[in-house]
N, C-alpha and C positions, 0 to 999 in steps of 0.2 A: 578436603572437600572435593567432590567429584563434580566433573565440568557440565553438569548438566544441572548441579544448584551456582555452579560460577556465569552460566546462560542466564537463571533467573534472575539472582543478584544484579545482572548487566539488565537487564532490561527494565528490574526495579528500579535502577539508577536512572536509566535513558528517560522512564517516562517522570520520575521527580526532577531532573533535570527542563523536560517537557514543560511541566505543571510551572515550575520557575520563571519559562519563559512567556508561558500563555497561560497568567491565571484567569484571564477571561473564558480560559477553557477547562476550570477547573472542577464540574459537576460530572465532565465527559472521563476528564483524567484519574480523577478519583474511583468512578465505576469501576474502569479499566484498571486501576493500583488495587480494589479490591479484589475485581474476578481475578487476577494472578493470583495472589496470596493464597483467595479461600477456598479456589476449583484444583483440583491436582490433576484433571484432566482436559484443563483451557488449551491445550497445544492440540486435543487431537479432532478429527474431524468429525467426528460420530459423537462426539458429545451435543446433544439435541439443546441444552442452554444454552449453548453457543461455543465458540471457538476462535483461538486467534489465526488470524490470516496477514500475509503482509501484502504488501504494493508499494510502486516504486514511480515516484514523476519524475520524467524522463525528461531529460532537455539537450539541447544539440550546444556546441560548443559555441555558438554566436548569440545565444539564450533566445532564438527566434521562433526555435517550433517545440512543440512538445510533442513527447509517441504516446499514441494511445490507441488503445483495440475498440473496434463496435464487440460488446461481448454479445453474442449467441444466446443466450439463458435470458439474460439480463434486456435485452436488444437497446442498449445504448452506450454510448461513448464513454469509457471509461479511463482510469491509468492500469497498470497492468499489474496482475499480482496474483497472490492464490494462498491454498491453505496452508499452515504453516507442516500438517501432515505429521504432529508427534516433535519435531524439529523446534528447537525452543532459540536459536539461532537467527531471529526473523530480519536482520541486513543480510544475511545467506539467502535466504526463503525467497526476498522479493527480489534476489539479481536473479536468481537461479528461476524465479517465477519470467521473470522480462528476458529470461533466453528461451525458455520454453516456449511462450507465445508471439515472440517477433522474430527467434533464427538468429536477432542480433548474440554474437558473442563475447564482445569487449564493451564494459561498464566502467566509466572510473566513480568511484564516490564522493560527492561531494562534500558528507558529512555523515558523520556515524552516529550523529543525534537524528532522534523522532521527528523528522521534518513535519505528517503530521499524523493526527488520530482521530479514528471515526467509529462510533457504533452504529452499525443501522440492520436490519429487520432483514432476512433473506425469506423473500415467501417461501410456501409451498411447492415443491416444483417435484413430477411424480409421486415416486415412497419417500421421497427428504421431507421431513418436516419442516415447518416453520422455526427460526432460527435466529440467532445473534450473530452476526460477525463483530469482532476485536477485530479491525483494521489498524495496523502500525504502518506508517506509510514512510519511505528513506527517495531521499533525491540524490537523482543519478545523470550522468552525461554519456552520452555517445556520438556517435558520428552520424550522418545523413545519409556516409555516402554508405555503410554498410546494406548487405541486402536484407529483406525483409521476408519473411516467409509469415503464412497465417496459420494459424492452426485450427484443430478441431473447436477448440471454444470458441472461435472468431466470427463472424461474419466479413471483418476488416481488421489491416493494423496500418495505421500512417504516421508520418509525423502532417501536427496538424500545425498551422501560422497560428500562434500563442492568440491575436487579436481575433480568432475565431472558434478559438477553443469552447467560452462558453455559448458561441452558437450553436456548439455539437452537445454543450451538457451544460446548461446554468443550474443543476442543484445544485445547495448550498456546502456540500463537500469539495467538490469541484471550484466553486468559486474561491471560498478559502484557501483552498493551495494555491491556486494564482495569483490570490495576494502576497500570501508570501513568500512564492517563486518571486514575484517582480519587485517586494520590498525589499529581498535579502538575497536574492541569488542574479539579478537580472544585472548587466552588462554597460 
């Protein structure tokens, strides 16, 4: 078996694993365990029904702040992440996305399971069409004291005080991962 059905295999497992933990999320997971199966082109970027993408919530080793970019496109507070670009590997995708866009270069993982998963809508934005992202999302730590660089898609990248996080973004994506940043991973 070549390692790019041993990727899918792993990710079919990650997200039934997922679905186990969070069957209250189990109408989001199932979409998501279908579009894998049924799209043989869900990894790549230019497929117009949508696409997976990864992101990664980022936390500092005292679980006090989280990193996150203002995205440019988007123009609000997000966690950081990107397309997964053909790469069916998506815990590679979103550390290698969060060095991309913060400069930061050392991540450790906190866990190699689907911390979380989201579908939502990318508008229209130029020639891109209107769109699907598969968002798989993996929690990661780094340091504070590392530097910070912004990049093109940026407007900003900080680490923000956790208790102000959904000041910066109360959708309800966002708010869910802080719950279970703070019922499972917090200090």
């Amino acid at each position: 078996m070549n390692n790019k059905l041993l990727l899918e295999e792993k990710l079919l497992s990650q997200l039934n694993t997922y679905l186990f933990q969070y069957p209250e999320e189990k109408e989001k997971t199932n979409k998501t365990i279908n579009f894998l199966l049924s799209d043989q082109n869900c990894f790549i970027r230019e497929n117009w029904q949508g696409h997976f993408t990864a992101s990664a919530w980022i936390v500092d080793s005292t679980r006090e702040w989280i990193l996150m970019t203002h995205h440019s496109q988007l123009n609000m507070w997000l966690q950081l992440g990107g397309h997964a670009e053909g790469e069916k590997d998506l815990l590679s995708v979103a550390i290698e996305e969060a060095k991309e866009e913060s400069g930061i270069k050392n991540f450790t993982i906190l866990s190699d399971n689907i911390f979380d998963l989201d579908i939502h809508k990318i508008p229209k934005y130029h020639l891109t069409p209107e769109h699907f992202h598969f968002d798989v999302r993996f929690i990661l730590e780094s340091n504070t004291q590392e530097e910070i660089i912004v990049s093109d898609e940026s407007h900003d990248v900080g680490w923000i005080k956790k208790e102000e996080v959904l000041d910066k973004n109360p959708e309800e994506s966002i708010s869910r991962m802080m719950n279970k940043f703070l019922n499972n991973f917090s200090i």
